[in-house]
Backbone as CSV, one residue per row, in Angstrom:
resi,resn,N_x,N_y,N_z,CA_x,CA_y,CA_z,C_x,C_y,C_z
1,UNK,139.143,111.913,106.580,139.273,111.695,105.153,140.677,111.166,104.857
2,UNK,140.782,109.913,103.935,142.012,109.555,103.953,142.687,110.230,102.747
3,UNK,143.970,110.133,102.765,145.021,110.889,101.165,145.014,109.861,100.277
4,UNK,144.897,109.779,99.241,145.356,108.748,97.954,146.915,108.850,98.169
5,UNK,147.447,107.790,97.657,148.743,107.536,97.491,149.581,108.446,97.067
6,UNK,148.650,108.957,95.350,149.362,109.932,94.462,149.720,111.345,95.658
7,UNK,148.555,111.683,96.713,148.534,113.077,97.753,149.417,113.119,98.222
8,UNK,149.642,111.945,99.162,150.797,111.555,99.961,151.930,111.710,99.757
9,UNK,152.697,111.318,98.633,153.869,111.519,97.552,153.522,112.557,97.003
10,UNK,152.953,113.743,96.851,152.721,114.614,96.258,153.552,115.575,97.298
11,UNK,152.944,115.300,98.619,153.210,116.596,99.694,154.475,115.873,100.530
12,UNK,154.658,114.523,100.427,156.286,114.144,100.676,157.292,115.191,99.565
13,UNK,156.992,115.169,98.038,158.352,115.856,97.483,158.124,117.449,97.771
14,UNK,157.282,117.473,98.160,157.390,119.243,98.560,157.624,119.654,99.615
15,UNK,157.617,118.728,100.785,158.422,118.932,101.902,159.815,119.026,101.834
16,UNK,160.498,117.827,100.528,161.484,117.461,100.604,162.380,118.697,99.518
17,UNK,161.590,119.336,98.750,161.660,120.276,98.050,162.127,121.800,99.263
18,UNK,161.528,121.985,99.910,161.114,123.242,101.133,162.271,122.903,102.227
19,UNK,162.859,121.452,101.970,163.551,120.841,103.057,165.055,121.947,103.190
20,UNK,166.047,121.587,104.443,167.036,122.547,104.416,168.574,121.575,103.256
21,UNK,168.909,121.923,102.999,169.797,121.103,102.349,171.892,121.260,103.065
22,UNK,172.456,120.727,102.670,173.912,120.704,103.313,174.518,120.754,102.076
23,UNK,175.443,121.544,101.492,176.325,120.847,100.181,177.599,121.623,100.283
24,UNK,178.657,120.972,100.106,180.103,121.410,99.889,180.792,120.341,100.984
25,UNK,181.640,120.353,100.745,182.812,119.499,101.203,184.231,120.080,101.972
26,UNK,184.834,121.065,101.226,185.494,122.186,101.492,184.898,123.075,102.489
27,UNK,184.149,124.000,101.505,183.215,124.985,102.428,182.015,124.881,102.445
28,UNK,181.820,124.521,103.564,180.096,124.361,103.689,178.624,125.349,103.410
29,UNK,177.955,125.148,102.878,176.998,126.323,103.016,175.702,125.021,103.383
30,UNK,174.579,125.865,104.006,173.617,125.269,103.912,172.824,126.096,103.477
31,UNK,171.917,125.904,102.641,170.726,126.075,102.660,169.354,126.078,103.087
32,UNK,168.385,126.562,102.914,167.423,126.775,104.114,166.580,125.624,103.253
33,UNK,166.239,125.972,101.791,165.579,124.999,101.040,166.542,124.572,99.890
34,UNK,165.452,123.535,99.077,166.283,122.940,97.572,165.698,123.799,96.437
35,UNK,165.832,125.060,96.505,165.005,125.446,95.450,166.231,126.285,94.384
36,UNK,166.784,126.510,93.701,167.826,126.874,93.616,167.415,127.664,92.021
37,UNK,167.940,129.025,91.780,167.443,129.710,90.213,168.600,129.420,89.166
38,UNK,168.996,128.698,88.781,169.932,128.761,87.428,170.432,130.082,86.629
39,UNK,171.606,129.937,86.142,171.882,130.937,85.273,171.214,131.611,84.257
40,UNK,170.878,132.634,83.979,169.836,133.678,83.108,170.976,134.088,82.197
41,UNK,171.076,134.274,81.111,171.851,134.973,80.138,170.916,136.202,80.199
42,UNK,170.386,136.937,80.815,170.125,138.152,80.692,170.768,139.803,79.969
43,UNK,172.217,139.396,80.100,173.316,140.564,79.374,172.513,141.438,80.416
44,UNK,172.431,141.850,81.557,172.110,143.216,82.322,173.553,143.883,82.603
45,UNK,174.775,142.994,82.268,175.854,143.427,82.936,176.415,144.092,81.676
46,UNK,176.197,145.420,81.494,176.446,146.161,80.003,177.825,146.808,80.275
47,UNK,178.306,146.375,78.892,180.053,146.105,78.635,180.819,145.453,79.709
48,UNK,179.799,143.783,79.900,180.274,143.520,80.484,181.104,143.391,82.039
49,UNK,180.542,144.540,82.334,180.994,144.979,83.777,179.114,145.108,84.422
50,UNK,179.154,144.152,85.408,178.300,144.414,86.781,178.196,145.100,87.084
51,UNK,176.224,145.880,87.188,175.986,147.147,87.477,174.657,147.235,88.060
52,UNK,174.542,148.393,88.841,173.187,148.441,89.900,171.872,147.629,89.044
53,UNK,171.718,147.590,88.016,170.549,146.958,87.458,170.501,145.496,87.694
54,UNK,171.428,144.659,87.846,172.389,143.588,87.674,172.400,143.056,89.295
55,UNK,172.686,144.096,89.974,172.107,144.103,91.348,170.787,143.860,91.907
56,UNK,170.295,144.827,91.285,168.692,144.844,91.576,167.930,143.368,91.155
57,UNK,168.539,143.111,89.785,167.725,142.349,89.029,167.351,141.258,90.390
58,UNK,168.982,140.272,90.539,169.134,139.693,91.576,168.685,139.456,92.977
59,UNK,168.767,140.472,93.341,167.891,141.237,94.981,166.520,140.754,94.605
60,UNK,165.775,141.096,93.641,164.722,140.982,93.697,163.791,139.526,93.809
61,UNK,165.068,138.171,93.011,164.837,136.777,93.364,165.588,136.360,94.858
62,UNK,166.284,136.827,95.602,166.936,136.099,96.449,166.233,136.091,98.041
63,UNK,166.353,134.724,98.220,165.720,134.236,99.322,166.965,134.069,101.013
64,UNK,166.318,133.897,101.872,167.180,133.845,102.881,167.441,132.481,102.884
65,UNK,168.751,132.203,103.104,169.288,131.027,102.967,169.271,130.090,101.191
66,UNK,168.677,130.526,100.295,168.621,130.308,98.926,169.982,130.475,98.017
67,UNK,170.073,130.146,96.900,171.103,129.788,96.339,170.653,130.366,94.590
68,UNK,171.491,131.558,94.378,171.384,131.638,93.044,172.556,131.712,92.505
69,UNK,172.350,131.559,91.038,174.258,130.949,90.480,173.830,132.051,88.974
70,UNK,174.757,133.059,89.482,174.166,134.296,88.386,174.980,134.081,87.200
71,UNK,174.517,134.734,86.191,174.644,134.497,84.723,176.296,135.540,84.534
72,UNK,176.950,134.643,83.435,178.457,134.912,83.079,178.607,136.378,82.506
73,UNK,179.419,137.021,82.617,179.757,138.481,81.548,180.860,137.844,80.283
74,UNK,181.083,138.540,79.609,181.997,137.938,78.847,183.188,138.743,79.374
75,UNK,184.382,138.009,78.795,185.881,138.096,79.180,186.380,139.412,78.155
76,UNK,185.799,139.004,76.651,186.272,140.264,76.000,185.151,140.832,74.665
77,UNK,185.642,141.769,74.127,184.549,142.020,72.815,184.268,141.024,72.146
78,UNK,185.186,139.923,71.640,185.564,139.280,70.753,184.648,138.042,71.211
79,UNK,184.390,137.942,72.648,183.878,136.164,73.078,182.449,136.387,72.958
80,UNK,181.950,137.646,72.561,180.270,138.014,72.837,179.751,136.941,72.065
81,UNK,180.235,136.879,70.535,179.849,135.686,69.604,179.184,135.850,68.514
């Protein structure tokens, strides 16, 4: 059975997706894939200070060799907004 074009390119970007990646210049890290979770404004980090929940939350998305870029605390009372 042959693939349509659209199949073909379908399961090319998901290889290329699953693929291992290289990035930094300085310090290298690689990655195992390109799949990467963005910052969550979640506020789990209460008054601002990082805490086992905050931990957990995290643990619970992270992959081996994966890349997550966790969400900011604020600096003071005043920057909450």
């Amino acid at each position: 059975m042959e693939m349509h074009k659209e199949e073909r390119e379908g399961q090319q970007r998901k290889a290329e997706l699953l693929s291992q990646y290289k990035m930094g210049t300085i310090v290298e890290m690689r990655l195992s894939h390109r799949v990467v979770m963005a910052p969550l404004t979640r506020c789990r980090a209460l008054g601002g200070i990082p805490n086992q929940a905050l931990v957990h939350y995290y643990s619970q998305r992270a992959t081996n060799g994966g890349l997550i870029i966790s969400e900011a605390t604020f600096i003071s009372p005043t920057a909450i907004g």
